[in-house]
C-alpha positions in Angstrom: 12.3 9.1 12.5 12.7 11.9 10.1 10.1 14.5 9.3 8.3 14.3 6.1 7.2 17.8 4.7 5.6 15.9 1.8 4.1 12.8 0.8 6.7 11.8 -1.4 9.3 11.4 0.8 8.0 8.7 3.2 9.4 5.3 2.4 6.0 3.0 2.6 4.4 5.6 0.2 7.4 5.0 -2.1 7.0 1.1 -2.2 3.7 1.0 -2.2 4.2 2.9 -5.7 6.1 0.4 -6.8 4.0 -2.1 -5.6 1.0 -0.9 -7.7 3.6 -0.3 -11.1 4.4 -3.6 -10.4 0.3 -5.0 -10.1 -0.2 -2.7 -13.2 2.8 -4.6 -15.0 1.5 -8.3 -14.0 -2.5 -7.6 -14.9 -1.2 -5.9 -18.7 -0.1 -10.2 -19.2 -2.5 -12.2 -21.2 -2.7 -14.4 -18.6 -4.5 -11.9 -16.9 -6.6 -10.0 -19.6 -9.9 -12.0 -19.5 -10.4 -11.9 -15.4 -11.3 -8.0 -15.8 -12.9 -8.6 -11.8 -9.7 -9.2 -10.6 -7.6 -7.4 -12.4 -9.7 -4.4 -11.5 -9.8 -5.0 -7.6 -5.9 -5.9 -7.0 -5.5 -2.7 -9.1 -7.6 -0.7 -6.9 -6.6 -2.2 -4.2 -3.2 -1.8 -4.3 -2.8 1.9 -5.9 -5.1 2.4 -2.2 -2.0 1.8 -0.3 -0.4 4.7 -1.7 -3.4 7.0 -2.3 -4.4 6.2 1.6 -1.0 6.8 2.9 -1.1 10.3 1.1 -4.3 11.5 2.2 -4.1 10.7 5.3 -0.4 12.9 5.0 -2.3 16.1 3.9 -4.4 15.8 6.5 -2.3 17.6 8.1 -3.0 15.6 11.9 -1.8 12.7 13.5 -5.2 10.9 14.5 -6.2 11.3 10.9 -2.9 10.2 9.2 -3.2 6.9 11.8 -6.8 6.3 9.9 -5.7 6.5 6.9 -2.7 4.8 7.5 -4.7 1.9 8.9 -7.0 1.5 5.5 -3.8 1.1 3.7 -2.9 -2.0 5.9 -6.3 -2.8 5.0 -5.5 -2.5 1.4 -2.3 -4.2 1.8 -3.8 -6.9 2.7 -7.0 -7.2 0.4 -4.3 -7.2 -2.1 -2.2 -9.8 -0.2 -5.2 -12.1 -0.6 -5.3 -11.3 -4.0 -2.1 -12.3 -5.1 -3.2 -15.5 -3.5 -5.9 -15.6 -6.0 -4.2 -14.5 -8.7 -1.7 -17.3 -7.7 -4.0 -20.4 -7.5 -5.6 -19.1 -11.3 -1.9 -19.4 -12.4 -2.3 -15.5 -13.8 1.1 -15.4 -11.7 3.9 -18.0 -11.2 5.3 -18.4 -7.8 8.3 -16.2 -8.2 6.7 -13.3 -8.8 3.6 -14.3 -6.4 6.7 -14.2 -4.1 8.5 -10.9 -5.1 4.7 -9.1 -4.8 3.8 -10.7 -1.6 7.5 -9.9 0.4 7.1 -6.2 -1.3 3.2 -5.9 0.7 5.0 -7.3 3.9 7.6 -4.5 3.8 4.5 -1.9 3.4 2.7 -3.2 5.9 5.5 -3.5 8.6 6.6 0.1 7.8 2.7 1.1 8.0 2.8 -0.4 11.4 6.2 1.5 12.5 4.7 4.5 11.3 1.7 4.3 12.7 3.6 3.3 16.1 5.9 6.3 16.1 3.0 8.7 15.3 0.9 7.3 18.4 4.2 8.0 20.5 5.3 11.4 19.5 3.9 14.5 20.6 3.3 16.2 17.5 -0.7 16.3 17.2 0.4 17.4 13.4 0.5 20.7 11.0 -2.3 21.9 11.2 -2.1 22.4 14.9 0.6 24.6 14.7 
């Protein structure tokens, strides 16, 4: 595994962006517009994937990064259960019920590499140096 000397550049972080454009996308439909609980929570909770994943990076040390690493599997799948919801209110038809939920498996297996990898290296992190 390569190493990151920014947030940007780590490949869950980059999905999980695209995850949360894509949440924005799906809650801006009418079908959405009048459930503002919802539409707030999977909002929130999946722009925390991404905002977890980067904290926990400029942390600057591993035990810290594993944290916050683990809250966005959290979030993952908060939001998982949310597109379940959003699902079963028909705000969503199954394809793209199915496009968001394989995109929060991919995130949450690369969460769980990541987190793997860090646990097994050596590197305690940067600000150890």
């Amino acid at each position: 595994m390569a190493k990151f000397e920014k947030f940007e550049e780590i490949e869950a972080w980059k999905k999980a962006r695209k995850l949360s454009k894509n949440i924005y996308l799906q809650t801006r439909k009418e079908s959405f517009q009048n459930d503002f609980a919802l539409t707030n929570q999977i909002r929130k909770s999946s722009g925390s994937i991404m905002d977890n994943i980067a904290e926990g990076f400029d942390r600057g040390g591993n035990k810290e990064f594993i944290q916050f690493l683990y809250i966005a599997k959290g979030s993952a799948s908060e939001t998982k259960s949310q597109l379940y919801r959003a699902l079963d209110q028909s705000y969503i038809q199954n394809e793209e019920f199915e496009v968001l939920y394989t995109l929060v498996n991919e995130i949450t297996l690369m969460l769980g590499k990541l987190i793997s990898y860090l646990r097994n290296s050596g590197y305690k992190g940067s600000k150890y140096k």
